[in-house]
C-alpha positions in Angstrom: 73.4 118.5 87.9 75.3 116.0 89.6 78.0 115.7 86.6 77.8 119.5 86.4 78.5 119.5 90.3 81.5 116.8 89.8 83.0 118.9 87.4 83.2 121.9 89.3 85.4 119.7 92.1 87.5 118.5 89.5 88.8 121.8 88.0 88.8 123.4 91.4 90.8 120.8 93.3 93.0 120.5 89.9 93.7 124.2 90.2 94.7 123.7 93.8 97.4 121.1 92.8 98.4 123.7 90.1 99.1 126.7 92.8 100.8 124.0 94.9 103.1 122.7 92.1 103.7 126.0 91.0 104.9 127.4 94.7 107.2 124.5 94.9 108.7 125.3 91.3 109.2 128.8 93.2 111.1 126.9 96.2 113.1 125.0 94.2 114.3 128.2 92.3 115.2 130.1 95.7 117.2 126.9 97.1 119.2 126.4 93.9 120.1 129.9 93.8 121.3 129.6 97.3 123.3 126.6 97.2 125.2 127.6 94.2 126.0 131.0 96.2 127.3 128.5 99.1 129.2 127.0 96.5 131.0 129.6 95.2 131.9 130.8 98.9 133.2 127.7 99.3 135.3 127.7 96.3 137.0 131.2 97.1 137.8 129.4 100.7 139.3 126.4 98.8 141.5 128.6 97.0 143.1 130.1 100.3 143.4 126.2 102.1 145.6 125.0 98.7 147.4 128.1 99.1 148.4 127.4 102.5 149.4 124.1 101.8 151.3 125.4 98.8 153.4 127.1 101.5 153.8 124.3 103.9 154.7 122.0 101.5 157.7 123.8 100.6 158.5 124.0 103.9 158.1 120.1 104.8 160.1 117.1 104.8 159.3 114.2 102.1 159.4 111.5 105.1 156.8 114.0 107.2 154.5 113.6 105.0 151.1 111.4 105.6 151.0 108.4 103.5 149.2 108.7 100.2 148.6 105.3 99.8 146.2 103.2 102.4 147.6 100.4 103.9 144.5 98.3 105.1 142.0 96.9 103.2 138.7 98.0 104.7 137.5 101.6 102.5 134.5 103.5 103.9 132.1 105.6 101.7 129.5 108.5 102.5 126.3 108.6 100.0 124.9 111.5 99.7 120.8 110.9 98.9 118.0 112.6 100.2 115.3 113.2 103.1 112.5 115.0 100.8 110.3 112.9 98.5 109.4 114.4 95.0 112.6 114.8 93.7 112.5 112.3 90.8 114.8 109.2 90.3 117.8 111.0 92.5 118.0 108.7 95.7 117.8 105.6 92.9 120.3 106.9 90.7 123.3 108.0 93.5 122.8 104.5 95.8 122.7 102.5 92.3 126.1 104.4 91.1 127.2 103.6 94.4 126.6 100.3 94.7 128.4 99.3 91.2 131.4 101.3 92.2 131.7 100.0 95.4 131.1 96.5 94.3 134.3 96.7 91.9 136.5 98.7 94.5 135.7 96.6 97.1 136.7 93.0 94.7 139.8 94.9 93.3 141.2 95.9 96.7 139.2 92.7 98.5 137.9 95.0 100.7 135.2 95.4 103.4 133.0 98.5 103.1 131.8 100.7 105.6 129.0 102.9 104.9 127.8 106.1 106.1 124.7 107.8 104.2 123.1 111.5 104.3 119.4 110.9 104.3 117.0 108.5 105.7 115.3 107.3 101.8 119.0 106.3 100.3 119.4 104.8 103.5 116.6 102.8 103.4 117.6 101.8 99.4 120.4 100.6 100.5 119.3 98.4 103.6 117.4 96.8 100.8 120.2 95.8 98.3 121.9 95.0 101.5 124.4 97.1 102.4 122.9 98.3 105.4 124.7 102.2 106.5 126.4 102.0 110.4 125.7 106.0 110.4 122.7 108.1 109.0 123.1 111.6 108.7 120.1 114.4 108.2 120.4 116.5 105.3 120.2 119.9 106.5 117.0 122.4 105.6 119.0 125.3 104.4 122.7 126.4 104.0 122.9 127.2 107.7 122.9 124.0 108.6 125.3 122.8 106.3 128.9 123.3 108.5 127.5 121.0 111.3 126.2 118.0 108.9 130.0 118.3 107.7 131.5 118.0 111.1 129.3 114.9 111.5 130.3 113.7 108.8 134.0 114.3 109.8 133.7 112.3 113.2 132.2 109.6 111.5 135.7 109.8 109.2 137.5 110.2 112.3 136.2 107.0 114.0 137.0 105.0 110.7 140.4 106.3 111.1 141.2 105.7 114.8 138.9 102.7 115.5 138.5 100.8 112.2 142.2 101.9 110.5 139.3 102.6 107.4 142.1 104.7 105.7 140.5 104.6 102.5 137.2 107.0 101.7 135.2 107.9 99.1 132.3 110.3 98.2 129.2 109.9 96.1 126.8 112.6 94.9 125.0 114.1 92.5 126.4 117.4 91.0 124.1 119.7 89.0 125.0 120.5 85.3 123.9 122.6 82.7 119.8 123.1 82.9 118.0 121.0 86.0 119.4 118.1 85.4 122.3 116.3 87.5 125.8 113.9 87.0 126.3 111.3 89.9 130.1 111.8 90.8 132.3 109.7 92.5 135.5 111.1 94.0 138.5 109.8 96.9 138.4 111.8 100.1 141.0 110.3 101.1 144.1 109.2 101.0 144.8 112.5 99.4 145.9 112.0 95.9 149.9 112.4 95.5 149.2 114.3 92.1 147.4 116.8 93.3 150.1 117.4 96.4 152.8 117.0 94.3 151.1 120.1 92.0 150.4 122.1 94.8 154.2 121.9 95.8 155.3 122.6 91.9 152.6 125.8 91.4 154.3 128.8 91.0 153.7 131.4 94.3 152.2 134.4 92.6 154.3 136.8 94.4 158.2 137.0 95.1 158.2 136.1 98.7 156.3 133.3 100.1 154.4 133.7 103.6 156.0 132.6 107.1 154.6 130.9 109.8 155.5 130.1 113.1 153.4 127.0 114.0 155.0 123.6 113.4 155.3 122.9 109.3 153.5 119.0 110.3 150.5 120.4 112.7 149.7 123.3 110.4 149.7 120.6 107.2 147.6 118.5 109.2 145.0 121.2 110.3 144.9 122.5 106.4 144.2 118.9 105.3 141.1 118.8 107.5 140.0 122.4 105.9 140.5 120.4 103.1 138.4 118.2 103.7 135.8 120.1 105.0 135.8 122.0 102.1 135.3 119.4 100.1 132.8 117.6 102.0 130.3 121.0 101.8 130.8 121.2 98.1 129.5 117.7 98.3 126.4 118.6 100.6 125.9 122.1 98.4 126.1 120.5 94.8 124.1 117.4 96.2 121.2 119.7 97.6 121.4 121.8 94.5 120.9 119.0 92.6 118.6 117.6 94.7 116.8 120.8 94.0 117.1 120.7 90.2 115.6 117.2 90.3 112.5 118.8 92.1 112.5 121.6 89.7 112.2 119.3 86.8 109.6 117.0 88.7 107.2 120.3 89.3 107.7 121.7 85.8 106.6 117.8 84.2 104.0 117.9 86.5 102.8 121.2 85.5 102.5 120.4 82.1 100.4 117.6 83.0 98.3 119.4 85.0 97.6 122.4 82.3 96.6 119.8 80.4 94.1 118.0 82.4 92.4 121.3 83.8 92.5 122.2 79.9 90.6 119.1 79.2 88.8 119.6 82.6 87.7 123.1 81.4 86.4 122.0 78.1 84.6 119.5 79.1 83.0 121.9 81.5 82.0 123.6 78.9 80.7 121.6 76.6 78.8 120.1 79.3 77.2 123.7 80.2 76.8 124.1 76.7 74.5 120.9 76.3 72.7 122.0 79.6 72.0 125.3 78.1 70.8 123.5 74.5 68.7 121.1 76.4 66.8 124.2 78.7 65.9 125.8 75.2 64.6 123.2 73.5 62.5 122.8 76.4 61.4 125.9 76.4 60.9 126.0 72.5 59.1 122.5 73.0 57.0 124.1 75.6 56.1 127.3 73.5 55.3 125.2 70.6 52.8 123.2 72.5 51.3 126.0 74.0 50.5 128.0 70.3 49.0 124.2 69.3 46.6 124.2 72.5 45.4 128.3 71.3 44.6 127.4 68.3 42.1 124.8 69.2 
């Protein structure tokens, strides 16, 4: 009875863990679906910011321009990890990306890197390869929370700029592909890449008159840059916590499988056990019986 008993807590408590893994599948779903909607806001609201600079840049001198090349040697870079546990190898696979591409930037350029990380477990990775962050920011719970992790992340930029002359920065995060899997990315914040002005000030306005303003051509290219970067500091946080996500999603579904399959076993085993319970209780009986006709006969 006690093995029969034992059993019984197994498949139950096994079945618990299912529902569990099953409502965090759920969860993960919801937030994907959510974060790719904040993405795509954010990509219509791109579209507007290169617009306006396609305007000011007509508009503006070559020698007002910000220089697109850093002068010092000191480059600062924002990791983007996690503060949730559960989502596989993520935190392991940005801050080791990371580490590599820092460690060749920062010999290239002999450079000394500043680091700023979003969540407290890539933070604590990289206190342990040594490269200890100077600012640690939370990951936010929900889209909501997403505009003021960016402006945190913006005054940490700012103080590079002001206080360290850090003029170079660069991202790191993971960005969701095709099923729920993931593709650590590494891109230059800043300086902003002369190409990609340059392109903005050749694209071809798609009407016949392009928009006036009134504010000075240098202040209003200097408030769309920080749009810019805004922008493209929450498609980092979105596609980062999407993939985050997607990690978790794939997690729950490997742990499903493995816990079908162990409540399957479970289950049979139950079985088989209350089937040899059952066989054991007739024979008794049939034992019983048998000795019972032996003692009428005498």
């Amino acid at each position: 009875m006690e093995s029969s008993e034992s059993l019984r807590k197994a498949v139950a408590v096994t079945q618990e863990l299912q529902a569990v893994v099953k409502t965090m599948k759920a969860l993960a779903g919801v937030n994907i679906r959510q974060y790719e909607r904040a993405a795509h806001a954010i990509a219509e609201y791109d579209r507007v910011v290169e617009m306006g600079l396609q305007v000011v840049l007509q508009r503006m001198r070559a020698n007002a321009m910000p220089p697109l090349h850093p002068s010092g040697r000191k480059l600062g870079a924002v990791i983007f990890g996690s503060d949730q546990g559960m989502c596989g190898q993520l935190n392991d696979r940005v801050v080791s990306h990371a580490a590599r591409a820092l460690g060749k930037l920062a010999a290239r350029r002999e450079s000394q890197v500043v680091l700023a990380v979003v969540g407290s477990r890539a933070a604590a990775q990289l206190d342990t390869l040594g490269r200890p962050a100077e600012a640690v920011i939370r990951v936010p719970w929900s889209t909501f929370g997403i505009s003021t992790a960016v402006e945190e992340v913006l005054e940490t930029i700012d103080d590079w700029y002001t206080k360290r002359e850090i003029e170079f920065v660069v991202l790191f995060y993971a960005r969701p592909v095709a099923g729920a899997w993931y593709r650590i990315r590494g891109i230059r914040l800043l300086p902003l890449d002369a190409e990609w002005i340059n392109g903005l000030k050749a694209r071809h306005w798609p009407s016949r008159v392009l928009p006036t303003f009134t504010m000075n051509e240098t202040r209003l290219f200097r408030r769309l840059v920080r749009e810019y970067l805004f922008v493209s500091l929450f498609r980092a946080f979105t596609e980062s916590m999407s993939s985050e996500n997607a990690s978790r999603l794939a997690a729950m579904q490997m742990a499903e499988r493995h816990i079908d399959d162990h409540l399957q076993a479970l289950t049979s085993e139950s079985r088989r056990f209350r089937q040899t319970a059952i066989t054991s209780e007739l024979l008794d009986i049939i034992t019983s019986f048998e000795a019972m006709r032996g003692q009428e006969k005498y």
